[in-house]
Structure formats: structure tokens, C-alpha cells
N, C-alpha and C positions, 0 to 999 in steps of 0.2 A: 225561697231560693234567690241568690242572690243575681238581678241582671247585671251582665258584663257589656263591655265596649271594649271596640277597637281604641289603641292609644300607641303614644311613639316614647317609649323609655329613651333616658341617657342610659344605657346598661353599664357605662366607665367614662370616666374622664377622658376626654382624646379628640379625635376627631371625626368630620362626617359620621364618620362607616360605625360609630359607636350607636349612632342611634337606630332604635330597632322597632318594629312591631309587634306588641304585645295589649295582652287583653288583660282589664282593669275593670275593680265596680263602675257602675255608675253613681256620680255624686249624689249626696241629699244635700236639698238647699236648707242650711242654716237660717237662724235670724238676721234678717233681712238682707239674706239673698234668694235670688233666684239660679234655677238650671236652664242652660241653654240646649239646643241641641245644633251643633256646629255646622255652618253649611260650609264656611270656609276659616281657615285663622291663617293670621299675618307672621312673617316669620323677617325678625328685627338682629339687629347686631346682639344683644343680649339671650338670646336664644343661647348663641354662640356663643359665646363668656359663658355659659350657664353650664355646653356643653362642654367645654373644655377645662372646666374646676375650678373658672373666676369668678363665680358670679353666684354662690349660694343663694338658694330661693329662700324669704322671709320664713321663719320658723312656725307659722299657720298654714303655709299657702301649698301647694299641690306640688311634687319633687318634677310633674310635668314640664317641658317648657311651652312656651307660647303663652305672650301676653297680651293678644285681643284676639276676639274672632268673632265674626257675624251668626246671627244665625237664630232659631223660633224659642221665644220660652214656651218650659215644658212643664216647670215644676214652681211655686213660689214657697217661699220659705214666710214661716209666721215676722207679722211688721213691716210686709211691705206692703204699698200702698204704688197705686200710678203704672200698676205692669199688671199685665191681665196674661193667662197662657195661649199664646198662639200668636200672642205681639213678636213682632219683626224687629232687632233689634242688634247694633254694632256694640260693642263690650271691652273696657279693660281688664284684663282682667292681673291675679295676682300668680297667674302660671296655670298651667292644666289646657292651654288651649289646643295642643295637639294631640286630641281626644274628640270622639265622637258627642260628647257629654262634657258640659266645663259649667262649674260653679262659679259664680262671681257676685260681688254686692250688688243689689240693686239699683244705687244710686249711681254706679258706677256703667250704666248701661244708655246707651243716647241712641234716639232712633233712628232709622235707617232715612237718609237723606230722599227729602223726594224726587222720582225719576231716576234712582241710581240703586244698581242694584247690590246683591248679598256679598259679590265677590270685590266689589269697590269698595265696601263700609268696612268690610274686616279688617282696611288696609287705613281707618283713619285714629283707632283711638291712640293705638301706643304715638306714633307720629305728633299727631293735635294735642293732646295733652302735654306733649314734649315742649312742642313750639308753645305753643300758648301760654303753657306755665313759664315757661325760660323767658322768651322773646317778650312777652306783654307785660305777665306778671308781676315778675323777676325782672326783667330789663328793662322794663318803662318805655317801650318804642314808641316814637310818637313821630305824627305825620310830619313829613318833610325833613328828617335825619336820616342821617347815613348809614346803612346797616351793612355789615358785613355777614355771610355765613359761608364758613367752609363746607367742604364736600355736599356742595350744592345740586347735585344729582342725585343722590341717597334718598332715603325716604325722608328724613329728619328736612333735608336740604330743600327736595323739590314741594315741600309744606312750609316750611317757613319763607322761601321768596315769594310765594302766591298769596300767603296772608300780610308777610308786610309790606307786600304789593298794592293790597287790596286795600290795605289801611293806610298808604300815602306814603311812606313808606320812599325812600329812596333807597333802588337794594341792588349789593355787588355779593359776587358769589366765585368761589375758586370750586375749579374741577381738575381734572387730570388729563383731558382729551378734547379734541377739538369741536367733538360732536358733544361729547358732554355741557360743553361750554353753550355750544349752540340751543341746545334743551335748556338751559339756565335761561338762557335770553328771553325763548319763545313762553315761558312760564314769568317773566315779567324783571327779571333782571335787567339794570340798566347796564351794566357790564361784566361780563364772567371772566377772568383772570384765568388761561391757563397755568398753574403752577410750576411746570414742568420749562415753560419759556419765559416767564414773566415771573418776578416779584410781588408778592400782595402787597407789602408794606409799602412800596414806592407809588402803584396806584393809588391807594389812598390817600396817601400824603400827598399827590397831588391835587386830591379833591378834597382836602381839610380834613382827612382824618375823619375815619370812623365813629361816628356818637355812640353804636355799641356793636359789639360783635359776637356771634354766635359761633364756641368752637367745641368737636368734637377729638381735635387730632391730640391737642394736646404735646408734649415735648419737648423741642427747638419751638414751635409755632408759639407758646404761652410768651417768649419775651420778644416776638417778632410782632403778635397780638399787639402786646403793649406798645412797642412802637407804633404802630398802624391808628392806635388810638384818638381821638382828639380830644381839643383839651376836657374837661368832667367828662370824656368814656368810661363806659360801662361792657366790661369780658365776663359774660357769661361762658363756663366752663361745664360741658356736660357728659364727656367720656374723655379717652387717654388713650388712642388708638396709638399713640407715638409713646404712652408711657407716663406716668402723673409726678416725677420728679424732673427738678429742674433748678439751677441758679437764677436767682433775680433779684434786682435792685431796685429794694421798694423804695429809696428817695424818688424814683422820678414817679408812682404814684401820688407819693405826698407834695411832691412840687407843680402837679399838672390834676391832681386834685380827680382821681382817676378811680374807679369799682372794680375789682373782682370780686365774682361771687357764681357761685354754680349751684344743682345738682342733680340728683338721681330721683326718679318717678318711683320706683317698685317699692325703697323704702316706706315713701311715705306712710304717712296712717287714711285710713278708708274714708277719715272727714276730710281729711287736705285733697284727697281724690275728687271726693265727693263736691268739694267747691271750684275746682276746674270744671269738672262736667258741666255744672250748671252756667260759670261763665262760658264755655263752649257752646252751651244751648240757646243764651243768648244772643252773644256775639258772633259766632261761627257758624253755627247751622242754618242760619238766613240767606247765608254765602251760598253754602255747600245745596240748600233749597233750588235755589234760582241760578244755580250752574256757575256760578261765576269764582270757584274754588272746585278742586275733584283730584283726590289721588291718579298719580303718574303709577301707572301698571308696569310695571316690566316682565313679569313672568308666573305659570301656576304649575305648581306639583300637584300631584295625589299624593295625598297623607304617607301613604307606604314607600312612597319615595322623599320624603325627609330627608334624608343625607343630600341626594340631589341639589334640593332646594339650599342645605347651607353651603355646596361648593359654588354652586352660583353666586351667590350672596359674597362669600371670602375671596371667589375671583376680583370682586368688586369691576365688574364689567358691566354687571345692573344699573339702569337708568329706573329709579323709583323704587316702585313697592316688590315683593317676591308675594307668592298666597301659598296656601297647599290647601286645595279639596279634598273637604273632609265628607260632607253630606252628600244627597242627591240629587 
């Protein structure tokens, strides 16, 4: 007989109120993955897209959404190696994480930071993978340059000012609100820009221009980015909250000798994953050890309040992370 679990269907495209409580097998872990049993999962802006018919999930991966969540392996799947069951463990995963039960690769699994617990970890991979792939990887951040990242309050936001904080880092951050701004600061920005009363572009430019910038808005902001730029900046581009078209005139890249480049985490393939984690393990989880990095919390659901948790989330009145408890 087959055991079932609790799970949070998109039952239709639309919003909140679309997603619902239903009951789903439990996964079998594949080669080389493991099954988790969820105590909590993280719930990100692409949850959202996913929910509302922008965001089709990879054509392997679980019609679930949720793409990390903490919580005990249960089951290993043949070829893995380094994960034993009853390991404690934070996950990206490729969808399925608003489920009692969520499959994911194994390499794709980093352990739960020491002194911090189940409901904090759930809230680092989709984020850390983000920033680190984007910001380090991908944007080459290096100590004592100017970084810019919008919507600096977000999850994405309040992760990437504390790493490129941490890494030397000189970092400016826009918010929408006065306290948001001030949570920017207290997390290690040297100035947060309300956008609402201030300009980004002219900040910058009065501090020489951004070496690179991290944006999600997307829109009018992609050629107001470029402005803001200094000379060989580098605009990492990683959602389109404003929209992913736009006019622009690429002489003044080629005249100021300037990068654009972006992208998307969920596409990837399970080894380009697989080598963030490990740089994460490296470089990151030393931080995240000794306290001197930790997800900004702002709010937990229970699993069966899902809708909840994304009208929070699309208020955008959240400062950090959102959870939903799923476990015990």
C-alpha cells in the first residue's frame, strides 16, 4: 500500500486562494538522492511565479512548489555517499518542498549550521545559492568595491549585504521604507537609499559608481543600473519583478567597458548545483558556524496555511525570510 503525505497543490493558476491541501505519495529517493522529512520549507518569490503560470517547474522535478526546506533524511537513494538517515540537514531542492516528504539530490543538501536551528536553515539554500552564485561567482565581488543590491530587505537582499559585508565588501542597498532601510544598515550596509525619496543612480555616482550591482527589479531600473555603474561594472540581472523588456543603448557599455550577465538557479543542472553547495561549504558555512552570518526571519505559516504565507510575501511588507511548518 502506498504511504501518503500531507502536500500544498497549485490546484490552477491564479492566486493565493489557488493553493490547497492535498494528499500525495511519498517520494522514493532516486540515484543519488535522498528523502527528507520536512520540518520546515522556505517560501521565495518563485513559489509565486510558479503559482501563478510563470514559472514552470523543470520537466523531472516535482509540479510541488517549494524550493528548500530543512529537515531529517529518511530514505537514501543508491550512490550516495556522505549522508547517513537521521542526518540533519538544509536542501535545495528542485520543487516538492511543500510536502511532508521532498526528494532532492544529495549533493545538493548542506548541513544544518551549528547552534542554529531547523527553522533558520530552511530559510538559507534557495537565498545562498542565489547570492553566491550571482554576487561571487558570476560577479566577481571583491573586497573593497562598491556593491549595489536592490530590494535589500528581501530574502535575496538581506543575504547578499551580510556576505558582501563579510567579504569586505563596500555595500549600498535600496528599500522602499524607512525601517526597511534601517534593517539594511543594521545587517552591514553602508547606506540604504530609500527609493521612494531618493535616487539610486545619483548615490552612486556620487561615490564612483557601482563596481557591480545586484538586481531583481528589472524594467526602467536595467538602464538606470547602467547608469549607476562604474567604469568595467558588472549588472547581474536575476528576476523582472518590473518586467524583462526594455530599450538600451549598448554604446555606453562598449564605451565604459561595462557586463551584463544574469541568471536563474532552478534551471540549472544538478552538477552546476552541486558546485555551489560545495563552494557554500567552503566559503560560507564557516560564517554561518561561528554566527557572524544568519537568515533575517520575518514570519512562519503552518503548511495548510500556504495562501497565507504568499499574501505576506506579495504584500512585500516582509523584512527577510517567510517559513511554513511543515514537521513537528
Amino acid at each position: 500500500m502506498t504511504q501518503m503525505m500531507r502536500a500544498i497543490e497549485i490546484t490552477q493558476a491564479g492566486g493565493p486562494e489557488v493553493l490547497q491541501l492535498a494528499e500525495r505519495p511519498i517520494p522514493e529517493p532516486k540515484h543519488g538522492q535522498v528523502v527528507l522529512k520536512v520540518a520546515y520549507a522556505g517560501v521565495n518569490r518563485p513559489d509565486a511565479l510558479q503559482r501563478a503560470g510563470m514559472y514552470a517547474p523543470p520537466p523531472t522535478a516535482s509540479d510541488l512548489p517549494g524550493l528548500e526546506a530543512s529537515g531529517e533524511v529518511v530514505s537514501i537513494g543508491p550512490g550516495v555517499a556522505g549522508l547517513a538517515v537521521g542526518d540533519q540537514v538544509c536542501a535545495l531542492l528542485p520543487g516538492g518542498g511543500y510536502a511532508e516528504y521532498v526528494a532532492t539530490a544529495a549533493a545538493h543538501c548542506l548541513p544544518v549550521p551549528e547552534g542554529m536551528g531547523l527553522k533558520e536553515a530552511a530559510c538559507l539554500p534557495e537565498t545562498f545559492y542565489t547570492v553566491w552564485s550571482n554576487v561571487f561567482m558570476r560577479g566577481g565581488l571583491k573586497a573593497g568595491e562598491r556593491f549595489l543590491v536592490h530590494g535589500g530587505s528581501s530574502g535575496i537582499g538581506t543575504t547578499a549585504i551580510q556576505l558582501a559585508h563579510a567579504f569586505g565588501a563596500r555595500v549600498f542597498a535600496t528599500a522602499g521604507t524607512d525601517s526597511k532601510c534601517a534593517a539594511c544598515v543594521d545587517l552591514g550596509a553602508e547606506a540604504a537609499i530609500n527609493y521612494r525619496d531618493s535616487d539610486f543612480v545619483d548615490v552612486m555616482l556620487a561615490e564612483g559608481g557601482a563596481d557591480l550591482i545586484l538586481d531583481m527589479v528589472g524594467g526602467d531600473y536595467i538602464p538606470r543600473n547602467i547608469m549607476a555603474l562604474a567604469e568595467d561594472g558588472r549588472l547581474v540581472q536575476i528576476a523582472f519583478l518590473q518586467g524583462p523588456k526594455v530599450e538600451l543603448n549598448f554604446a555606453t557599455l562598449m564605451t565604459r567597458r561595462l557586463t551584463m550577465t544574469g541568471s536563474t538557479l532552478r534551471p540549472q543542472s544538478d552538477l552546476a548545483k552541486s558546485r555551489i553547495a560545495q563552494e557554500l561549504r567552503d566559503n560560507v558555512w564557516p560564517l554561518l558556524d561561528k554566527g557572524r552570518v544568519a537568515p533575517v526571519m520575518d514570519s512562519e505559516y503552518l503548511l495548510e496555511n500556504a495562501a497565507d504565507a504568499h499574501t505576506r510575501m506579495e504584500s512585500s511588507g516582509h523584512i527577510g525570510k517567510i517559513v511554513l511548518k511543515v514537521g513537528d
